[in-house]
N, C-alpha and C positions, 0 to 999 in steps of 0.2 A: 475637489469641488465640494461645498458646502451647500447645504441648503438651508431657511426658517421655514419652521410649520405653524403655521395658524390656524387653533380649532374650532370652530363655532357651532353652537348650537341649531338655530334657525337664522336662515337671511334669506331674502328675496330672491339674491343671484351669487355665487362665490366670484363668478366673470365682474358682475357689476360693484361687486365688494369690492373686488381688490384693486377696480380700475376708481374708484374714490379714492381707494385708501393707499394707490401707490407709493408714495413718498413716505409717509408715515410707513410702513413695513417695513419700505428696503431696508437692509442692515448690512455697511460695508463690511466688504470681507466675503459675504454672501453670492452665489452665482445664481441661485434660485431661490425665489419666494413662492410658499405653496401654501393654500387657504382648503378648509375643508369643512363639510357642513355636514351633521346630520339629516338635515333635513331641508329644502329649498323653496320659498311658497310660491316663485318667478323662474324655475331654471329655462335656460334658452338652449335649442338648439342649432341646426343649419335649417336656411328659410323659412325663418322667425317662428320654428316649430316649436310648442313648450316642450320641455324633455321632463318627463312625470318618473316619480319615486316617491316609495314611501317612506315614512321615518325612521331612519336608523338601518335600514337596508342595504344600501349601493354605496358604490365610493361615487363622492360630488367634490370633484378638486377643481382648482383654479390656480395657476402657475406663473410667476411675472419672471421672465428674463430679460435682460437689455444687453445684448453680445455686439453692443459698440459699432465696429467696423467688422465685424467677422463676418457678417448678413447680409448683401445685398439684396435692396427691392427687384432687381431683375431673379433673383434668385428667392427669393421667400418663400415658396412651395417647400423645399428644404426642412424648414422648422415643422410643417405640417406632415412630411415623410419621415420625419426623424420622430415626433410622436406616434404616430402610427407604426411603424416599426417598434417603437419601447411596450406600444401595447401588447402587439405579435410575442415580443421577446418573454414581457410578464406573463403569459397568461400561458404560454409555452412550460415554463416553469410550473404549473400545476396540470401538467398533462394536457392542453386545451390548443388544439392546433387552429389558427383561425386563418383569414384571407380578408385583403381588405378595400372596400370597395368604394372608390373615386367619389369624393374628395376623399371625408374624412370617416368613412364609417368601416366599425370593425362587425364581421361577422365569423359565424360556426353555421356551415352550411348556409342555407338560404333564410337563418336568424341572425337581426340586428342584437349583438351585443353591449357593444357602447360605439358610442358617439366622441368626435371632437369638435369644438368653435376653436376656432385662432382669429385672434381680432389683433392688430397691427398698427402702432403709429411710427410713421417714419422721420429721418432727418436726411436730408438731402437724398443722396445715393444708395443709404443705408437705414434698415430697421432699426430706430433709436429703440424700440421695448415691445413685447409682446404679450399678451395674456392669452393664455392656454386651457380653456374649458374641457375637462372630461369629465364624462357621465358613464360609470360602465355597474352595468348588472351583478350587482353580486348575490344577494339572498332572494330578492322580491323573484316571486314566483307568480302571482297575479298583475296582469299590466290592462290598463283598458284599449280598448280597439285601436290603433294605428295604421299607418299606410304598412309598414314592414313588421312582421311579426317577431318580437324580441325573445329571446331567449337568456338565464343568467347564468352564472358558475355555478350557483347552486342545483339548478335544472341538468347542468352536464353533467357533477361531478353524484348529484346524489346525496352531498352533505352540506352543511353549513360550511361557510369561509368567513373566518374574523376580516371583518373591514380595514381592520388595521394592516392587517399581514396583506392583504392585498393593496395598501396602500404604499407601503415600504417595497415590493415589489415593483411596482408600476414608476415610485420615484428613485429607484435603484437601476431601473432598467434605464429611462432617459438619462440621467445624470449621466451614463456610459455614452447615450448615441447621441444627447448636446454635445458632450465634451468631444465626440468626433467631428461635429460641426464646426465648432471652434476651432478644433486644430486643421481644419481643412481637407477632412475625408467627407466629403458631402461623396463624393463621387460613389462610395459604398453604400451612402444611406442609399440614394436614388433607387443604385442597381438588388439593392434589398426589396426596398417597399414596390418595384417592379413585377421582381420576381414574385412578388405575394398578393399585389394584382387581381381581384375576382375577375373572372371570365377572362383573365387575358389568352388572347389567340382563338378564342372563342367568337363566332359569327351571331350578332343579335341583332334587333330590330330598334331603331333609336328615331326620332322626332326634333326638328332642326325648325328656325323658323320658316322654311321651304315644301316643309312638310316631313313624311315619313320615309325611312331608307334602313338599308342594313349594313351592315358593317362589321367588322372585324376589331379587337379590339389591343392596339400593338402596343399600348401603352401607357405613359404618362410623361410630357416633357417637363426640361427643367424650370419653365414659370409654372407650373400646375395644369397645362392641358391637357386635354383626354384624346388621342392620337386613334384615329379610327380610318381604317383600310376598307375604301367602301367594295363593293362588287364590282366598278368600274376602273379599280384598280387607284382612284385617287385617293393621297394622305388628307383628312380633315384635322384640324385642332380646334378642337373646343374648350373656352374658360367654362367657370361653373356659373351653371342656371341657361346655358347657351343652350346647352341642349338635356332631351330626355329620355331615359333608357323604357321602351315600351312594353320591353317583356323580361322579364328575369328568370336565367335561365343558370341552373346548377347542374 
């Protein structure tokens, strides 16, 4: 599997770059296109959050695959477990054991690491292309106030990480858990990005439009639902933004 890398200095969004600039990029022969930005003056996160960094700091990638027929829209969660896993696997590799919390957020203990967006156009049955937004912490040690308090590699590890090496790790680890997508081991990504789960089996307090309840937390199905075993003993499934986690508990 091959990849192009595209490097830029500043741009509004590497997401919203590369979804202009699709067609121009692709380069047959190519299985991944991947954009990166020093510096972003628009990044976007999940629930039209801005995702802030400073310049020259963090890896700001943006990723276009189109795996054909391999993807099903019933199945598309998939691509966002199989990234989330590649983070796990990269960040693994410099000592940094993390867990990762429903959708698409990577943490180390009860700090946000980095972030993923998956934006999706389909054709019929199947994902015709996807772009793959990550934003992950590497040097920036100063963050301003947020809902979850971030944490980088540099904060864990105690030294500086070249962005670069963290970049070739992170596109070294995916290009391994695409290409098992492709070939049809979805079934290990799931049972990975499961087992790595924050809170799973863990009992918290969550908010529905019904109101407030607690729960248990069994999992994640294969569309992306959040599988939660109430006190009453009934299975709920929830898409994302359906429901809300009220207490975060490590």
């Amino acid at each position: 599997m091959s990849i192009y890398i595209k490097r830029l200095d500043v741009v509004d969004s590497t997401n919203r770059y590369l979804r202009d600039e699709a067609d121009n990029l692709w380069v047959d022969g190519k299985e991944i296109v991947a954009v990166t930005a020093r510096h972003q003056t628009a990044g976007r996160g999940q629930r039209g959050n801005v995702w802030s960094s400073k310049d020259g700091e963090n890896l700001l990638l943006s990723m276009l695959v189109r795996p054909g027929n391999s993807l099903e829209v019933a199945n598309q969660f998939l691509l966002s477990q199989a990234v989330a896993v590649s983070l796990h696997a990269a960040m693994k590799c410099y000592g940094i054991e993390t867990r990762l919390k429903w959708p698409n957020d990577i943490y180390v203990g009860n700090r946000k690491l980095a972030g993923i967006l998956v934006e999706l156009d389909y054709s019929g049955a199947f994902v015709e292309q996807a772009i793959v937004g990550i934003g992950l912490n590497v040097n920036q040690t100063d963050f301003p106030p947020m809902d979850r308090v971030p944490v980088s590699m540099k904060m864990l590890l105690d030294k500086d990480v070249h962005v670069d090496d963290a970049l070739a790790s992170v596109l070294a680890s995916f290009e391994h858990y695409y290409g098992m997508l492709l070939g049809g081991d979805s079934g290990a990504i799931a049972r990975e990005y499961n087992s790595l789960l924050l809170g799973l089996g863990e009992r918290h307090r969550f908010s529905d439009a019904d109101g407030e309840f607690r729960a248990v937390i069994e999992g994640v199905g294969p569309a992306g639902h959040l599988l939660l075993r109430r006190d009453d003993g009934t299975l709920s499934r929830y898409a994302f933004k359906e429901v809300e986690q009220m207490m975060f508990i490590i």
